[in-house]
C-alpha positions as CSV (number, residue, x, y, z in Angstrom):
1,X,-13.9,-90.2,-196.3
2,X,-14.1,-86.5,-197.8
3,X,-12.9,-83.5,-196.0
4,X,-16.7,-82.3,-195.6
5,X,-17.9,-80.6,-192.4
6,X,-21.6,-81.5,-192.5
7,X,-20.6,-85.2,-192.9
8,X,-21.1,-87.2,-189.4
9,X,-18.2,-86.9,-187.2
10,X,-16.4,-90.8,-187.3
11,X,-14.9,-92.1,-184.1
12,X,-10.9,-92.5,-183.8
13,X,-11.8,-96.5,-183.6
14,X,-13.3,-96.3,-186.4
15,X,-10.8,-94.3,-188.8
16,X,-7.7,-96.8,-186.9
17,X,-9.6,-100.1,-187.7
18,X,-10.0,-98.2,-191.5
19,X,-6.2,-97.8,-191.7
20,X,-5.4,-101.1,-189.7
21,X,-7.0,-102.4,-192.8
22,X,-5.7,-101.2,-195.4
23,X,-2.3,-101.7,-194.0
24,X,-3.1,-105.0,-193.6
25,X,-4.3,-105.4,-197.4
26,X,-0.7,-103.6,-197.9
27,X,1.0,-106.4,-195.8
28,X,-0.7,-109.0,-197.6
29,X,0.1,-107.7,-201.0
30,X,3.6,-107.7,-200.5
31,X,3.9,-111.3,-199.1
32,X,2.0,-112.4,-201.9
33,X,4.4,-111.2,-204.3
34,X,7.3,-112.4,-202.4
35,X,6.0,-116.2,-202.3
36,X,4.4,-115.8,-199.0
37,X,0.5,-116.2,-199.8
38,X,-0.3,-118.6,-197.5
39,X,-0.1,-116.9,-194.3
40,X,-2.6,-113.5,-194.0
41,X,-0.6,-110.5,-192.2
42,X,-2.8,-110.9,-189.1
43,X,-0.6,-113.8,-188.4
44,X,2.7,-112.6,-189.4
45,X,2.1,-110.0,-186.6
46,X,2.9,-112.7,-184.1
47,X,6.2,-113.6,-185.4
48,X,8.5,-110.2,-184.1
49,X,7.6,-111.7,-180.3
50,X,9.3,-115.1,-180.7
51,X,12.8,-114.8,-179.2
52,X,15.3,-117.4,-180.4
53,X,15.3,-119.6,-177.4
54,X,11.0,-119.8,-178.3
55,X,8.6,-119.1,-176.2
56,X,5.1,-120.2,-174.6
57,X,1.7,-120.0,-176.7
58,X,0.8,-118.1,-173.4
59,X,3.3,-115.5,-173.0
60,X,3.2,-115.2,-176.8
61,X,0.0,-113.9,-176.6
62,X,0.5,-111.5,-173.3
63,X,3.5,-109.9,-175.5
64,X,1.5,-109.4,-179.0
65,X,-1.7,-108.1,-176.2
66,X,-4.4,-110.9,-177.8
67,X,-6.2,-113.8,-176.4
68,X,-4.1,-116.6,-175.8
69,X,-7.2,-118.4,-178.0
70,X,-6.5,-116.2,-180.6
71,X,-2.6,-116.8,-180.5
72,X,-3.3,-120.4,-180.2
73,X,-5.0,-119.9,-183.8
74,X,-2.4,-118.1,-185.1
75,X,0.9,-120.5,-184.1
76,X,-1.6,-122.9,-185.1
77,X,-1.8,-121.5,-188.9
78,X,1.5,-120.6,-188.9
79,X,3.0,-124.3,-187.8
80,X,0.9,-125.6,-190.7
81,X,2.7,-123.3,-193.1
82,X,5.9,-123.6,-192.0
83,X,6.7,-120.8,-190.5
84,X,6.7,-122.1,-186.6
85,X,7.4,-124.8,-184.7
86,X,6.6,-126.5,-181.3
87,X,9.5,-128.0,-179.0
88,X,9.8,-129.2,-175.8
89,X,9.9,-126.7,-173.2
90,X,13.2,-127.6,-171.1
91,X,11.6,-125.6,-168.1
92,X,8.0,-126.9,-168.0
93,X,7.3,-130.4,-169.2
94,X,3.3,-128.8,-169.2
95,X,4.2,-126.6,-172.4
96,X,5.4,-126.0,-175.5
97,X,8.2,-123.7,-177.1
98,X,6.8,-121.7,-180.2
99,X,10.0,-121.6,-182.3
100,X,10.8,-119.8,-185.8
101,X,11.6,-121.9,-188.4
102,X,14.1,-120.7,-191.4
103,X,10.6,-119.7,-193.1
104,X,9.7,-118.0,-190.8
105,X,13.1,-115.4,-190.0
106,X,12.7,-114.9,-193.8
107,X,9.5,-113.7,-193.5
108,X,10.3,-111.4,-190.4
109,X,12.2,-108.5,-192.5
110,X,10.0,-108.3,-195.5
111,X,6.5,-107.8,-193.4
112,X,8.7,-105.0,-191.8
113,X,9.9,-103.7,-195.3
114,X,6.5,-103.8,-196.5
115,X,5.2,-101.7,-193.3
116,X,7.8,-99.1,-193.9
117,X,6.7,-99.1,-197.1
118,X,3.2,-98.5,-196.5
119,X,4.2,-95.8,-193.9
120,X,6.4,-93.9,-196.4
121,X,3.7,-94.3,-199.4
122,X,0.7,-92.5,-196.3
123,X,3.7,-89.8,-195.9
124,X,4.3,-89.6,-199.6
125,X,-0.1,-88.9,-199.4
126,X,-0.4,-86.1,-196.3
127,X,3.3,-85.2,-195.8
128,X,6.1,-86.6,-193.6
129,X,5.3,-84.5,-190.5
130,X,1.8,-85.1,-190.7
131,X,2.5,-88.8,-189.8
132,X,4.8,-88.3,-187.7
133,X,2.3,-86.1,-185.6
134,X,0.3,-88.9,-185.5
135,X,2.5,-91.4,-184.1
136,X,3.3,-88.6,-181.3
137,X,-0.3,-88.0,-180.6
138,X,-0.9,-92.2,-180.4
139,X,2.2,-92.2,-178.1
140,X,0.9,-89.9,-176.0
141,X,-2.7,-90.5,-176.0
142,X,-1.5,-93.9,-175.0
143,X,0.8,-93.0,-172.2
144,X,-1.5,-90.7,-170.9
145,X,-4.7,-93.7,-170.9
146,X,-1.9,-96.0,-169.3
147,X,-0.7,-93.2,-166.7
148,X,-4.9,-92.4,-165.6
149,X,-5.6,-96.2,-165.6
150,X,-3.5,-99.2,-163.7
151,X,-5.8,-101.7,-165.6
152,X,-4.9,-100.5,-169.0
153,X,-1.3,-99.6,-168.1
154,X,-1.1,-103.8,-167.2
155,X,-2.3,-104.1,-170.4
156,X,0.1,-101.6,-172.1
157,X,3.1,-102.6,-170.4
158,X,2.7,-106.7,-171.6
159,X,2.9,-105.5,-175.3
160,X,7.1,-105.3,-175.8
161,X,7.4,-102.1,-176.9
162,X,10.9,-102.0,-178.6
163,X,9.8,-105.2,-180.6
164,X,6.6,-103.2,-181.6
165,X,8.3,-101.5,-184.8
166,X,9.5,-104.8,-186.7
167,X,5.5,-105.6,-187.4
């Protein structure tokens, strides 16, 4: 990861699923030390999509942009630990209502705190406008895939954007 021209070029995907990872080991590190070991941050991603009133395993996933397999796995986890639970769905007798439990609202704001902590420790590294230019060219770049393609802008437009900062 040096600065050195004659190393091989790494692809974008790569150097995001790098950072995705240590932000992640971030995340976990500070629900570990606030008594929240037993969930891993790839779970506590789902909780900023679960209105109050609950929601569908389904739609759940459509709004986090995952399989609805993967979801499953993660309510599933995160019911075990407390954090979610299943009610009747007063609208569809077929499904389920993924609901927060207490746990699991308490849990909500520290991820985030931990994530703006992380963010402010990478500015703190390169310097505050550096990642801010990031996030600009990421917003773009990601308008600009969803403005040339209908398929990906379907795919863009599920994820609930003004939810997409509390993770």
């Amino acid at each position: 990861m040096n600065g050195d021209p004659s190393a091989k070029r790494l692809r974008i995907s790569l150097l995001l699923r790098l950072l995705h990872r240590e932000y992640a080991a971030g995340i976990d590190a500070a629900l570990a030390e606030a008594g929240f070991g037993d969930i891993r941050s790839g779970d506590v991603k789902a909780l900023p999509f679960v209105p109050p009133e609950g929601i569908p395993v389904r739609d759940l996933a459509l709004r986090a942009g995952v399989r609805k397999q993967t979801m499953a796995q993660s309510v599933d986890q995160l019911e075990r630990a407390g954090y979610l639970e299943r009610h009747p769905n007063p609208h569809d007798a077929r499904s389920r209502l993924v609901v927060l439990t207490e746990r699991g609202k308490a849990v909500q704001p520290l991820a985030a705190g931990a994530g703006d902590r992380i963010e402010e420790r990478w500015a703190e590294l390169t310097s505050p406008e550096d990642v801010e230019a990031l996030r600009a060219q990421l917003h773009r770049l990601l308008d600009r895939i969803g403005e040339a393609d209908p398929d990906a802008a379907a795919r863009l437009a599920s994820i609930d954007r003004s939810r997409l900062g509390q993770q």
